[in-house]
TORKOL-4160 file (C-alpha; in steps of 0.2 Angstrom, whole numbers, padded with zeros to 4 digits, m for minus):
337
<pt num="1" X="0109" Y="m0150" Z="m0105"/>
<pt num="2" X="0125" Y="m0145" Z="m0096"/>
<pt num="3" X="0142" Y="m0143" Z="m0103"/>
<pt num="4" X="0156" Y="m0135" Z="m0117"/>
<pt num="5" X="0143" Y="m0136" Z="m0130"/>
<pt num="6" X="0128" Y="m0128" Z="m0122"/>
<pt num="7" X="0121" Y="m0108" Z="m0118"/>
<pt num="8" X="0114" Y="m0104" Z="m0102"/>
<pt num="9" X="0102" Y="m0087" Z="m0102"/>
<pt num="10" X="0106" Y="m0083" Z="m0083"/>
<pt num="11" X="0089" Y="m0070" Z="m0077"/>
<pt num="12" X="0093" Y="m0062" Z="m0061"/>
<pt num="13" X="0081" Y="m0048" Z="m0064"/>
<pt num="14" X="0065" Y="m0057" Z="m0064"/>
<pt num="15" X="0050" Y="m0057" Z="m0055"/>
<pt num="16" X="0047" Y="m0075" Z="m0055"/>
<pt num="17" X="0052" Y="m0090" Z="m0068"/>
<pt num="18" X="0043" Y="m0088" Z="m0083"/>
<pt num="19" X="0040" Y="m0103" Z="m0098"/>
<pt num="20" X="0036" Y="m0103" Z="m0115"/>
<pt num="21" X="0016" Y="m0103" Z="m0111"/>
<pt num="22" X="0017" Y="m0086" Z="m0104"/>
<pt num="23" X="0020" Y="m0077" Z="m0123"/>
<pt num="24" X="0002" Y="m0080" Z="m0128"/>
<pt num="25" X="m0006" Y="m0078" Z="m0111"/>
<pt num="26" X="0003" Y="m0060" Z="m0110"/>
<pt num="27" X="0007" Y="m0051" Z="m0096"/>
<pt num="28" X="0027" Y="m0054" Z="m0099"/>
<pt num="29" X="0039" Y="m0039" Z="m0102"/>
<pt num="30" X="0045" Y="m0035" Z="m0118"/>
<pt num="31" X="0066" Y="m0046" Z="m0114"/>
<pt num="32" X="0056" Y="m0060" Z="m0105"/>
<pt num="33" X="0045" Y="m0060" Z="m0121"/>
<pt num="34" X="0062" Y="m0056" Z="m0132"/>
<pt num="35" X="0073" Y="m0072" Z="m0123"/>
<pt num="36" X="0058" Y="m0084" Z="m0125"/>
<pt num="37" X="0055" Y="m0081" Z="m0145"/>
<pt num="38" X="0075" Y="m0081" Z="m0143"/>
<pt num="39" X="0079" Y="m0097" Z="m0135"/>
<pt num="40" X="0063" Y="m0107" Z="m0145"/>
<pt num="41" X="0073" Y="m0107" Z="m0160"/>
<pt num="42" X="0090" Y="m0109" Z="m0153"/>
<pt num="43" X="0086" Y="m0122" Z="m0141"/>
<pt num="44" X="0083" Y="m0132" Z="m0160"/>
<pt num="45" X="0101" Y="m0130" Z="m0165"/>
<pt num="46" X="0110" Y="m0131" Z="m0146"/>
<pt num="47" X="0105" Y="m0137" Z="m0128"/>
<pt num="48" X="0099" Y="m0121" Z="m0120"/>
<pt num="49" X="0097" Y="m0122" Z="m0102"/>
<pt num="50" X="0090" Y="m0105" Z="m0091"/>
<pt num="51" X="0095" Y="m0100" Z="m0073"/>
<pt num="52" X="0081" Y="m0089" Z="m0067"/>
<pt num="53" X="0076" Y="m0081" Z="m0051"/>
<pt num="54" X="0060" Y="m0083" Z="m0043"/>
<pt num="55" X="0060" Y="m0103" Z="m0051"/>
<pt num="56" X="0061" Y="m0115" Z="m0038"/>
<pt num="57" X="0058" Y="m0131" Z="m0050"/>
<pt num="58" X="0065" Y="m0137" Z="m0063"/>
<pt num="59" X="0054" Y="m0137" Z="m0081"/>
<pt num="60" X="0057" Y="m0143" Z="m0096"/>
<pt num="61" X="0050" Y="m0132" Z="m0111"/>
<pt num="62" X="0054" Y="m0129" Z="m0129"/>
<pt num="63" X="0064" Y="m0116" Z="m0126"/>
<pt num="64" X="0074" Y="m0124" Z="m0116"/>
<pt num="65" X="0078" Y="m0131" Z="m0097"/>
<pt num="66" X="0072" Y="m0120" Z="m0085"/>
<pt num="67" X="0082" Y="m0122" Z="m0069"/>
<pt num="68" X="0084" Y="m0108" Z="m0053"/>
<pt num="69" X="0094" Y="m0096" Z="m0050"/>
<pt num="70" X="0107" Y="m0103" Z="m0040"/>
<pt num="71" X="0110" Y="m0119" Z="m0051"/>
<pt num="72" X="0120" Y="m0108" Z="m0064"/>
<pt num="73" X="0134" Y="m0106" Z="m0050"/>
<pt num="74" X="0137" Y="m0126" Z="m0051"/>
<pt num="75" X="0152" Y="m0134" Z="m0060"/>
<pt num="76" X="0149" Y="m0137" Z="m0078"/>
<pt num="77" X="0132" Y="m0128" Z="m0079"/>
<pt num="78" X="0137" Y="m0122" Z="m0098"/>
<pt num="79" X="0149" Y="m0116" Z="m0110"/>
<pt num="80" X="0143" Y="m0100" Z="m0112"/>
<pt num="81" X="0132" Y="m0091" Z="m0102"/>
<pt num="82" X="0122" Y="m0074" Z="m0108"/>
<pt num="83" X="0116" Y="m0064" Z="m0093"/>
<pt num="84" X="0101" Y="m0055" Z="m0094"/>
<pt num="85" X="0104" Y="m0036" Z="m0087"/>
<pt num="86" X="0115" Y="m0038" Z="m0072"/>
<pt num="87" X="0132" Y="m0036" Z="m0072"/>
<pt num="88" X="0138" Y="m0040" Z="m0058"/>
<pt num="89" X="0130" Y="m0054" Z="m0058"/>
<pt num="90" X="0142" Y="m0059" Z="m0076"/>
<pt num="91" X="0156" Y="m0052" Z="m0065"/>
<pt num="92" X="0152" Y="m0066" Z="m0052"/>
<pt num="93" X="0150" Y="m0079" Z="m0064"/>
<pt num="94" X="0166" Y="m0077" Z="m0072"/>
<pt num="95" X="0172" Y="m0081" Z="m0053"/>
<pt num="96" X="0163" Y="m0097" Z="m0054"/>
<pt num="97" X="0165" Y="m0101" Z="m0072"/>
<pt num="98" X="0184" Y="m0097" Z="m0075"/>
<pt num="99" X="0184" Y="m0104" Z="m0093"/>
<pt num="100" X="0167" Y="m0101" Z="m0098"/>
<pt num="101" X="0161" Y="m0087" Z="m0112"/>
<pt num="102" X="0149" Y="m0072" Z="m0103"/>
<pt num="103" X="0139" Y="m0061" Z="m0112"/>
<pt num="104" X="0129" Y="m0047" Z="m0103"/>
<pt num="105" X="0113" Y="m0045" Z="m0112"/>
<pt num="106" X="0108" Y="m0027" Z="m0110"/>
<pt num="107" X="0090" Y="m0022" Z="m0113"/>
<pt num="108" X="0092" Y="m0007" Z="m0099"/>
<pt num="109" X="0103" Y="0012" Z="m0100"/>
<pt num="110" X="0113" Y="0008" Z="m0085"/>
<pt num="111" X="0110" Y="0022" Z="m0072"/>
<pt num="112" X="0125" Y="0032" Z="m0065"/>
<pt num="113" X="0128" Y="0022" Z="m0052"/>
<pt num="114" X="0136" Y="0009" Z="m0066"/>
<pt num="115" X="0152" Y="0016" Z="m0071"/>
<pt num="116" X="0160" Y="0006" Z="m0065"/>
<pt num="117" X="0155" Y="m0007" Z="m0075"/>
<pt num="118" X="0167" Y="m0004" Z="m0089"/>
<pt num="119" X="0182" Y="m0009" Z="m0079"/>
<pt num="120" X="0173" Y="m0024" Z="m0071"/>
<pt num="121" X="0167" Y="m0031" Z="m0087"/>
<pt num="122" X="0185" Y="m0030" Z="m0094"/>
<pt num="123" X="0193" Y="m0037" Z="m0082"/>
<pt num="124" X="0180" Y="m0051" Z="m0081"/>
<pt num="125" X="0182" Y="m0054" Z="m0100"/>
<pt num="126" X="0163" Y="m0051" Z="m0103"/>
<pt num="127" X="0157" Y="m0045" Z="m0118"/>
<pt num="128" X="0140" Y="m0033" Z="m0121"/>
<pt num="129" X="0127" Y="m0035" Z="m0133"/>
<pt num="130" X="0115" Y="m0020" Z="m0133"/>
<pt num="131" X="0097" Y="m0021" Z="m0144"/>
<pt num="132" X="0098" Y="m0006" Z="m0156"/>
<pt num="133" X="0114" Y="0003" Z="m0162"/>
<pt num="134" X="0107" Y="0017" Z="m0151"/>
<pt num="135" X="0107" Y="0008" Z="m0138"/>
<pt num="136" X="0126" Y="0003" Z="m0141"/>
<pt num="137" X="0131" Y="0019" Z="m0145"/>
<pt num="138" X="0123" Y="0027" Z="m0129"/>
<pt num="139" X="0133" Y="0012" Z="m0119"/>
<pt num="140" X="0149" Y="0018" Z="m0128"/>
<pt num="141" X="0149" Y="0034" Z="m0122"/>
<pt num="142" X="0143" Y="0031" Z="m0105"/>
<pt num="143" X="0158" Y="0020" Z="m0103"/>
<pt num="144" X="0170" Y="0031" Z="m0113"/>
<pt num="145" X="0179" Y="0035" Z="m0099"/>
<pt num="146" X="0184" Y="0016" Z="m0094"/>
<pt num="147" X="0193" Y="0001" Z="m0103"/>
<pt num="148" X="0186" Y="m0005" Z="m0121"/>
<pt num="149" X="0175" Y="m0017" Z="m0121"/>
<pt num="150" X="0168" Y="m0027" Z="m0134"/>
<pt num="151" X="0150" Y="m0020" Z="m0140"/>
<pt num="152" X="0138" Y="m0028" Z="m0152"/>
<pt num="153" X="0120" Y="m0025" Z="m0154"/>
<pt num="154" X="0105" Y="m0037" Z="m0160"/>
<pt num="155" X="0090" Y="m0032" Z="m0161"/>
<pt num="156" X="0075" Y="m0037" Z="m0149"/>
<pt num="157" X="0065" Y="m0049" Z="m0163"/>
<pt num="158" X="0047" Y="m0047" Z="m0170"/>
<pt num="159" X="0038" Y="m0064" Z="m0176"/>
<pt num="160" X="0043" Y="m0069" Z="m0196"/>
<pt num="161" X="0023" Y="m0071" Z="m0202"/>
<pt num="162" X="0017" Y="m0052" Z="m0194"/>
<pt num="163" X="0011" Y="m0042" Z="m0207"/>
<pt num="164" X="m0003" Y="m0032" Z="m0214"/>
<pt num="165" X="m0019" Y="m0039" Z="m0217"/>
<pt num="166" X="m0038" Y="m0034" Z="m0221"/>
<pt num="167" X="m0043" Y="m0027" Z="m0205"/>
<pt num="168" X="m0054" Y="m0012" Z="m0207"/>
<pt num="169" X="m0046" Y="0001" Z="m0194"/>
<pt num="170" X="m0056" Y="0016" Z="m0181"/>
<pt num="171" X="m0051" Y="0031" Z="m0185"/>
<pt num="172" X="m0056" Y="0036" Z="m0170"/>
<pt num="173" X="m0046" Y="0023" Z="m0159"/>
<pt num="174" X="m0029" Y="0026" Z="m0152"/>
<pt num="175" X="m0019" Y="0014" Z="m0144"/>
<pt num="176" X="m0003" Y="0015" Z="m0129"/>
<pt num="177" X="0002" Y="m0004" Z="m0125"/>
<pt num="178" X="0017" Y="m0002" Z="m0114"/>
<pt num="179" X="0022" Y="m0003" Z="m0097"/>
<pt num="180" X="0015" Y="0015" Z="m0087"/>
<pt num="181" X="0031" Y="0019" Z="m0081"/>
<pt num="182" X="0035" Y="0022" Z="m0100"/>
<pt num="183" X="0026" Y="0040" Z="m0099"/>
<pt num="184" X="0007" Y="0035" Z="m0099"/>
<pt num="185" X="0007" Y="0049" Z="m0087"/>
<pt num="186" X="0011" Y="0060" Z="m0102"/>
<pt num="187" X="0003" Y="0051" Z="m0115"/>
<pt num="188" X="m0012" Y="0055" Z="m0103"/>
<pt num="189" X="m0010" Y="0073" Z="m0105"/>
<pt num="190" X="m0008" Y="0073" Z="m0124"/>
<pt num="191" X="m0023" Y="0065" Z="m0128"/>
<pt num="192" X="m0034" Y="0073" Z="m0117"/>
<pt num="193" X="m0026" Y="0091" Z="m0129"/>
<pt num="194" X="m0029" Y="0080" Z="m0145"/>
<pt num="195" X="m0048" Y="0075" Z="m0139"/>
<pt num="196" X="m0052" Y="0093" Z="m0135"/>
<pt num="197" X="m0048" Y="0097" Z="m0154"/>
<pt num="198" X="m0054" Y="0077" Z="m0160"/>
<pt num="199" X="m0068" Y="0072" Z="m0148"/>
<pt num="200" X="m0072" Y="0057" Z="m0155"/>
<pt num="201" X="m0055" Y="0051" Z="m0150"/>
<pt num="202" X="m0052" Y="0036" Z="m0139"/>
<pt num="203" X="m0036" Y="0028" Z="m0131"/>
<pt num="204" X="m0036" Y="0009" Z="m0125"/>
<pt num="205" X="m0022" Y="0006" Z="m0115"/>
<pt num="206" X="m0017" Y="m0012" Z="m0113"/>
<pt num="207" X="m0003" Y="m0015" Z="m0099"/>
<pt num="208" X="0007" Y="m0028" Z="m0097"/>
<pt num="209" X="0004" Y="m0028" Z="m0079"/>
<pt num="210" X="0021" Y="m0030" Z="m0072"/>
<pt num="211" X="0025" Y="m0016" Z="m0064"/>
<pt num="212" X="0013" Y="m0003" Z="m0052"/>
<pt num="213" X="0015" Y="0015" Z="m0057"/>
<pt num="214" X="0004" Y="0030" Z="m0052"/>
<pt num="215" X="m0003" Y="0039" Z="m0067"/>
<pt num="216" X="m0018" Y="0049" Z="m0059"/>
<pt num="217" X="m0037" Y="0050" Z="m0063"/>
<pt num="218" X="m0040" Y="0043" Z="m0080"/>
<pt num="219" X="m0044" Y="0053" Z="m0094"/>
<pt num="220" X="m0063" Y="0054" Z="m0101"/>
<pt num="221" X="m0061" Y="0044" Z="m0117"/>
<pt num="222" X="m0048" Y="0031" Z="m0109"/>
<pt num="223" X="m0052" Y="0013" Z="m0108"/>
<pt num="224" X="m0041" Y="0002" Z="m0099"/>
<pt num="225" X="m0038" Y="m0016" Z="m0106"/>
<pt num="226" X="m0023" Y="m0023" Z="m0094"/>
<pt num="227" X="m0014" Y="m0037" Z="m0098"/>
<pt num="228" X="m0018" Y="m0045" Z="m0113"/>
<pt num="229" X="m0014" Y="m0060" Z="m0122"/>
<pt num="230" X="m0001" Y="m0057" Z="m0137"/>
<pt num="231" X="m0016" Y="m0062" Z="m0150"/>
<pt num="232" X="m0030" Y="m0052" Z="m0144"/>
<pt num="233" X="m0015" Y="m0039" Z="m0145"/>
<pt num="234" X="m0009" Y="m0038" Z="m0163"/>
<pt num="235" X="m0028" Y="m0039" Z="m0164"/>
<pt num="236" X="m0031" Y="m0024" Z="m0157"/>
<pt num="237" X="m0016" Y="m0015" Z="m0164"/>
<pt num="238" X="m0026" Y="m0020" Z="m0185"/>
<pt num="239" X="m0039" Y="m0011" Z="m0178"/>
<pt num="240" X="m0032" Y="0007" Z="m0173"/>
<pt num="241" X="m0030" Y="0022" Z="m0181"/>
<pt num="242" X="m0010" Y="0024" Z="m0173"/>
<pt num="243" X="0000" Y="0018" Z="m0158"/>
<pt num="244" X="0001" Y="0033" Z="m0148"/>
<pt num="245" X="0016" Y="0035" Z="m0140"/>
<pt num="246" X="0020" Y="0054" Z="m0139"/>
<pt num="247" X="0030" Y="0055" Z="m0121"/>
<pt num="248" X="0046" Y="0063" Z="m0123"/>
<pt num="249" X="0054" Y="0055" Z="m0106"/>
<pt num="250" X="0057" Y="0039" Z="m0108"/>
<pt num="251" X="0070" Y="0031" Z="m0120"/>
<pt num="252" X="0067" Y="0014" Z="m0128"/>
<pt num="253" X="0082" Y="0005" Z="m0129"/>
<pt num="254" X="0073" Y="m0003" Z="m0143"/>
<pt num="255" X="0053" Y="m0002" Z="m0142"/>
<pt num="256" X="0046" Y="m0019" Z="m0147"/>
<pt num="257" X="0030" Y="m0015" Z="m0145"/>
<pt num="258" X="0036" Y="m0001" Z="m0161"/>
<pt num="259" X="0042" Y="m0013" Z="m0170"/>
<pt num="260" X="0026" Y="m0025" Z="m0169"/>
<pt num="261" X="0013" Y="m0013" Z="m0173"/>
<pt num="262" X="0024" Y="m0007" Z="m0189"/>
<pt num="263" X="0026" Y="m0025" Z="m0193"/>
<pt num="264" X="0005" Y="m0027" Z="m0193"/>
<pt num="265" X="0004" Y="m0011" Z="m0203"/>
<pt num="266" X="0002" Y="0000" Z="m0188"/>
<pt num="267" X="0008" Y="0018" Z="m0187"/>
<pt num="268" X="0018" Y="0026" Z="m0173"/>
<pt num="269" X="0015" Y="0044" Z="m0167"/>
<pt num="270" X="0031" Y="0046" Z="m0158"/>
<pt num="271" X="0044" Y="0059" Z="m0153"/>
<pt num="272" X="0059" Y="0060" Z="m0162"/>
<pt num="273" X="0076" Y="0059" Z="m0155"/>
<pt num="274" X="0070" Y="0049" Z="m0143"/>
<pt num="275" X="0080" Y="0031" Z="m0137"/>
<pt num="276" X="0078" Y="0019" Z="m0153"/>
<pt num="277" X="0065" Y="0028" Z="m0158"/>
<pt num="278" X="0071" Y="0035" Z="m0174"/>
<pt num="279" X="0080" Y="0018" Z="m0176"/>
<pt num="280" X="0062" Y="0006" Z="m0175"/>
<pt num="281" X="0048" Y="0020" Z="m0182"/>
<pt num="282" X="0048" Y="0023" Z="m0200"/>
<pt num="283" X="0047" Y="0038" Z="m0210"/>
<pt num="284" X="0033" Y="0051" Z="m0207"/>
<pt num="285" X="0029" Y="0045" Z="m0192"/>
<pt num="286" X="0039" Y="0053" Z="m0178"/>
<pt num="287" X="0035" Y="0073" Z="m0172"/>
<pt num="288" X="0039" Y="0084" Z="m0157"/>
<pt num="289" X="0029" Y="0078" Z="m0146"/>
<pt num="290" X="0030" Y="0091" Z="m0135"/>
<pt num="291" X="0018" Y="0103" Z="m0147"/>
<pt num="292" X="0000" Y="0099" Z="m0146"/>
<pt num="293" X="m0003" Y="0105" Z="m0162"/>
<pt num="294" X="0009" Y="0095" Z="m0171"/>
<pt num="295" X="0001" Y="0081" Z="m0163"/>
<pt num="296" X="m0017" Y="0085" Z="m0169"/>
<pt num="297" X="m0014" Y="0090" Z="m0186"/>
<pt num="298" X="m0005" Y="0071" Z="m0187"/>
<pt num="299" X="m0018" Y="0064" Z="m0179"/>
<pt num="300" X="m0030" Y="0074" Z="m0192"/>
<pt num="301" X="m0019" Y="0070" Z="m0208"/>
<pt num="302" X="m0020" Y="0051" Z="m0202"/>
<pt num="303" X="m0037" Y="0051" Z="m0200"/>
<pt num="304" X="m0040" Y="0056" Z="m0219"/>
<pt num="305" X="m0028" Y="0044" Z="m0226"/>
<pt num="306" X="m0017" Y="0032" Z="m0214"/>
<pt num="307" X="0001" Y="0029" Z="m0219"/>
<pt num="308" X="0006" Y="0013" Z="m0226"/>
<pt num="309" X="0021" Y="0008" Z="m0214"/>
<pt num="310" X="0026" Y="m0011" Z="m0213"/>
<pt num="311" X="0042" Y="m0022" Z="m0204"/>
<pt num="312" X="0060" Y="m0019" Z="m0205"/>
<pt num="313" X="0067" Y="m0036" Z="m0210"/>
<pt num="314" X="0081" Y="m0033" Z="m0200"/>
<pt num="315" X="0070" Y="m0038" Z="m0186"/>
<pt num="316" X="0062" Y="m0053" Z="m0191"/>
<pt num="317" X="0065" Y="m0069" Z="m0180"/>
<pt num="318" X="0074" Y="m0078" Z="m0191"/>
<pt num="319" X="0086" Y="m0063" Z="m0194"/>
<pt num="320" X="0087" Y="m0060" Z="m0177"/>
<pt num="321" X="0094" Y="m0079" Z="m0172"/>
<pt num="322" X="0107" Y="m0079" Z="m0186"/>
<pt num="323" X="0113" Y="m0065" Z="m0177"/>
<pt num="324" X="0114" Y="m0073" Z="m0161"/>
<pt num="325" X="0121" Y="m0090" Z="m0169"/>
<pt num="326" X="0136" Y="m0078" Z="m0179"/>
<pt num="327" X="0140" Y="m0071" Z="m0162"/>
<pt num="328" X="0140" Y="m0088" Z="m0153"/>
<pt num="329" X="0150" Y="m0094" Z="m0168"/>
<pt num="330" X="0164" Y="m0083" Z="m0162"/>
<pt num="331" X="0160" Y="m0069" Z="m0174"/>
<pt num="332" X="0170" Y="m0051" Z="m0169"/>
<pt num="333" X="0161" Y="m0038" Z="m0159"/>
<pt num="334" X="0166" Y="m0020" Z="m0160"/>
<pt num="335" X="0174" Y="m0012" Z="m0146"/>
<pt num="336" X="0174" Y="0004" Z="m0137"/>
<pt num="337" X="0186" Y="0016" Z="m0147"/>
């Protein structure tokens, strides 16, 4: 599964090797869950091979060949290659693979300390694909200062068949099912203002489990559900009132979790402005979150009559993968003015 013809997802940033099987017993971030749904489709129109660290074996799955790390360096390993976050890591590839086509993969904002990139990629001949046009134009300006570089942006993919169904909903039951890092510390502090105004409310918090983060005592009202298996997830999304997401920190560079729970029929009690945000949440759904009572009167107007919210094609598997093959076909990216 080597060669001119194939693509090679190159994963420096994880944990350990993941597979396939790891979607529906959850506990996967949101890009290792994005590059598996990915790589299952393409790998059915071209031979998909990933280089991952942490995998010390070599598996085959039907999203492709899963090989480690170090492997990617080895003659021939693939025509293109699409690496998942790191850029130096392209950068290093490009050493190794002198006439190979590198894509940088960027599900991150890169941190101050990354200016550099800009001229790196450049000189590398490595292109940027963001997941939101917020995402790209943040990326654009934090690299305004260096060479252009070409841009794109696909979004992160939500499954074709999520929809709405018959589910009777709690209108007591909030849900936050993200990472804690993603300002659970925060979303702590608003509900614990909503419930002294609602106290019937509840918040279930499911985490994905990989990543340790200190939010404090848990609120009265809080039920923690960890990691949970993607099913018993959209599951519990049908039956809440809203996902609850009103932290005013943290900026999605896309917000699957967002886009899944619209997808289902789910609304968002979100801040506005924020990352993706406004990009992923439909209308009538985003507030500022930093007022208690904006957020209470939502919560209060939701109660009496939920919105009906549903699933932006343009995130839809299928979509998603004709994006990827057009830009694998050689289509034109956009470049930093």
């Amino acid at each position: 599964m080597t060669g001119a013809g194939s693509l090679a997802l190159v994963d420096p940033c994880c944990a350990r090797g993941y597979a396939p099987a790891a979607l529906q017993a959850g506990g996967l971030g949101g890009t290792e869950a994005t590059v598996l749904r990915v790589t299952s489709v393409l790998s059915t129109r071209m031979p998909v091979v990933h280089y991952q660290r942490g995998r010390t074996d070599t598996v085959a799955t039907d999203a492709g060949l899963m090989r480690p790390l170090a492997d990617a360096f080895a003659p021939d390993a693939a025509g293109t290659f699409v690496v998942i976050n790191a850029w130096k890591v392209a950068c290093k590839l490009r050493r190794a693979h002198p006439a190979a086509r590198i894509v940088l993969w960027l599900h991150v904002h890169p941190g101050r300390h990354n200016r550099p990139m800009a001229t790196a990629l450049a000189q590398a001949g490595v292109a940027v694909v963001c997941v939101s046009a917020s995402h790209a134009a943040t990326l654009r300006a934090f690299l305004s200062h260096g060479p252009a570089l070409a841009i794109d942006h696909i979004h992160n993919p939500i499954a074709d068949g999520l929809a709405p169904d018959a589910t009777p909903h709690d209108p007591d039951a909030l849900l936050f099912a993200s990472a804690p890092h993603k300002g659970l510390v925060q979303v702590y502090a608003r509900f614990t203002a909503a419930r002294q105004a609602i106290p019937s409310l509840t918040l279930a918090v499911a985490d994905p489990g990989y990543l340790a983060w200190d939010t404090g005592p848990v609120p009265d009202g809080v039920t923690l559900l960890g990691a949970m298996p993607h099913a018993a997830l959209i599951a519990r999304m049908r039956r809440s009132l809203c996902l609850f997401y009103p932290q005013t920190r943290f900026a999605e560079t896309f917000g699957l979790v967002m886009a899944e729970a619209q997808a289902v029929g789910l609304p968002v009690l979100a801040h506005c402005g924020l990352g993706a945000n406004d990009e992923v949440v439909g209308p009538g759904q985003l507030l500022d979150c930093h007022d208690d009572a904006q957020i209470v009167t939502r919560l209060q107007d939701w109660r009496r009559a939920r919105p009906v919210v549903g699933a932006n094609p343009a995130f839809r598997l299928s979509a998603v993968c004709d994006r990827w093959m057009a830009l694998l076909d050689g289509a034109a990216m956009e470049r930093v003015a």
